[in-house]
C-alpha positions as a printed Julia matrix, in Angstrom:
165×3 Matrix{Float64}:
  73.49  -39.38   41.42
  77.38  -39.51   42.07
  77.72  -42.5    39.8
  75.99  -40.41   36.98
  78.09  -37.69   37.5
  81.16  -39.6    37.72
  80.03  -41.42   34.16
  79.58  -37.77   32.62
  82.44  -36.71   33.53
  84.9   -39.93   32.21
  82.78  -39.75   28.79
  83.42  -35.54   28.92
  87.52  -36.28   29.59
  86.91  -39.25   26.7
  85.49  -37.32   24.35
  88.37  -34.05   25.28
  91.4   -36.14   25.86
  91.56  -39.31   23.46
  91.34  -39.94   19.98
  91.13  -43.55   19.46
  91.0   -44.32   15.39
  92.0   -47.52   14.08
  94.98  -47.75   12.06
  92.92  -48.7     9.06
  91.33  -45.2     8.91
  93.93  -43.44    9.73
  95.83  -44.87    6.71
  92.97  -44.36    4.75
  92.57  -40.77    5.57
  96.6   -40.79    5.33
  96.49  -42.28    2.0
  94.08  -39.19    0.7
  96.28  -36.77    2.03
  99.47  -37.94    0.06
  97.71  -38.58   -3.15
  96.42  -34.67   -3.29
  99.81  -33.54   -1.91
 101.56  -34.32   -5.26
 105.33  -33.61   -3.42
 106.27  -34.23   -0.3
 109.63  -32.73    1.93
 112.49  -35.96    1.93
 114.5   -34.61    5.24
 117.87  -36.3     6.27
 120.95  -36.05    8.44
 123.51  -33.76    7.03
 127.57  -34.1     7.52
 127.0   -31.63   10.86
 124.05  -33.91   11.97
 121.42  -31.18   11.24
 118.34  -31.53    8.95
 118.25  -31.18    5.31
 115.16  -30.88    3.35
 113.46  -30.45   -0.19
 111.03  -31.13   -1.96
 110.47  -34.29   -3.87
 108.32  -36.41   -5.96
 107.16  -39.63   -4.52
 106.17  -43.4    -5.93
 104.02  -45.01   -3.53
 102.63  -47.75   -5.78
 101.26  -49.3    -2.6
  98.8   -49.48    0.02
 102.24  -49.98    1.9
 103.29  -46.81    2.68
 106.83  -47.64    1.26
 107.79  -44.4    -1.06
 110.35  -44.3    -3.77
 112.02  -41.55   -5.05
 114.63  -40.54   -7.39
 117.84  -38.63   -7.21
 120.63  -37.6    -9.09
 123.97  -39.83   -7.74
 126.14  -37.11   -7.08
 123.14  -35.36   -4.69
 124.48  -34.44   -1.08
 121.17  -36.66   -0.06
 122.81  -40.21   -1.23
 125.58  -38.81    1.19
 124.07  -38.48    3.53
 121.85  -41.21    3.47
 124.7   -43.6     3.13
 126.04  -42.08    6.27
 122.63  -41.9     8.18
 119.22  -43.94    6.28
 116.49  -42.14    8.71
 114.93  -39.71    7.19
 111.61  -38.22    7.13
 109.02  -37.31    4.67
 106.58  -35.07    4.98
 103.08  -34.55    2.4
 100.62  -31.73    3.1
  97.03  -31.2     1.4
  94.25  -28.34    2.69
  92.91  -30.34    5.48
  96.14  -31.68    7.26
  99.28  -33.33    6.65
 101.18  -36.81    6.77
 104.73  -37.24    8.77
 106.37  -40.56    7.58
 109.29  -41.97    9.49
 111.61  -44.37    8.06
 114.67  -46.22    6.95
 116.29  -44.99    3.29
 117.85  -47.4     1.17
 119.8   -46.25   -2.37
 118.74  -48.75   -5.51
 121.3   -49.63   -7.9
 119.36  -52.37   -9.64
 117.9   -51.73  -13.07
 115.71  -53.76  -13.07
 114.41  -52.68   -9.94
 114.44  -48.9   -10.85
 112.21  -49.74  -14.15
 110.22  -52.0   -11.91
 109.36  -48.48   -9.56
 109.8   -46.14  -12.03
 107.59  -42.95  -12.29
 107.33  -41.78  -15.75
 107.28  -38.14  -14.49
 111.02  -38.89  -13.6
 112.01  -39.46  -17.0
 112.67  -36.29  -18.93
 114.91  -35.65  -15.61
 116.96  -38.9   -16.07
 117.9   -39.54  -19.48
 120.09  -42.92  -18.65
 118.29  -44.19  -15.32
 121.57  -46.72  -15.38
 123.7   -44.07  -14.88
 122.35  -41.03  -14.01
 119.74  -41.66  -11.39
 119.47  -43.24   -7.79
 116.44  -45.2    -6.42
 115.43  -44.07   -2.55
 113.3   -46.66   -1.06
 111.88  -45.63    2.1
 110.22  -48.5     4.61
 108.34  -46.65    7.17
 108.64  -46.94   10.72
 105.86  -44.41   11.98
 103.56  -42.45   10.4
 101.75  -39.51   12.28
  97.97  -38.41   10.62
  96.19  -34.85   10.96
  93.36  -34.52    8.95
  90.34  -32.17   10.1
  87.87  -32.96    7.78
  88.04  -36.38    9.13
  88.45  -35.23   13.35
  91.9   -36.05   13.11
  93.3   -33.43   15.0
  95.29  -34.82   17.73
  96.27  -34.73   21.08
  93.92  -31.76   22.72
  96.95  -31.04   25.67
 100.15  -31.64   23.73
  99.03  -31.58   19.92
 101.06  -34.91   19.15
  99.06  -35.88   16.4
  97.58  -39.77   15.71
 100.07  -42.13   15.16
 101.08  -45.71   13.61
 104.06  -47.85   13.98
 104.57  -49.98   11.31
């Protein structure tokens, strides 16, 4: 009878305690969550070493999780990304959101900005030579909450389900 209790009782603190999904689902359920979201929040480092944040519109044209974005060259972000790469983005839908950590990178290239273009972008960026900025953003971590798919996290501390890339 102890044994049976003691099972009960590790399958009751399993069941209350972990959260064990496999990094393919949880990119899976990640990858639904950005692709409703639309925009996502691009934070960075500013000159005082606080956060800076706004909204954005990604190009993930991967199952990657690396995200492109496009900026003006005279925004305070290229600053401060050239001071500081980590950044964070951030991409919310109904049932949860997606936190992606990672390491910025400004595109100069042409023929790399046409090659990762978004044709959203355009009417924004009349001479994507001169007047725009390619972000590249290679994730580090990414942390999932979705609760239409029991991804809700940590039961004590909230940290949600993570990967590190």
């Amino acid at each position: 009878m102890k044994n049976f209790l003691f099972f009960i009782l590790i399958i009751f603190f399993q069941i209350n305690y972990s959260q064990d999904f496999s990094d393919s689902s949880l990119k899976k359920s990640a990858k639904i969550i950005i692709d409703q979201s639309k925009t996502c929040v691009f934070s960075s480092i500013d000159k005082n070493g606080g956060l800076s944040s706004r909204i954005m519109d990604p190009f993930i044209p991967n199952n990657d999780f690396i995200v492109y974005l496009v900026t003006n060259p005279n925004s305070r972000k290229v600053e401060e990304i050239k001071v500081n790469p980590k950044v964070a983005l951030t991409f919310q839908n109904s049932e949860g959101y997606v936190a992606i950590k990672g390491l910025s990178f400004l595109i100069l290239d042409l023929d790399t900005k046409k090659k990762f273009w978004k044709k959203e972008w355009s009417p924004h960026y009349k001479n994507i030579d001169k007047n725009a900025i390619l972000i590249k953003v290679i994730p580090l971590s990414m942390e999932v909450v979705n609760s239409s798919e029991g991804i809700v996290g940590n039961k004590e501390n909230w940290s949600p389900a993570k990967i590190i890339f």
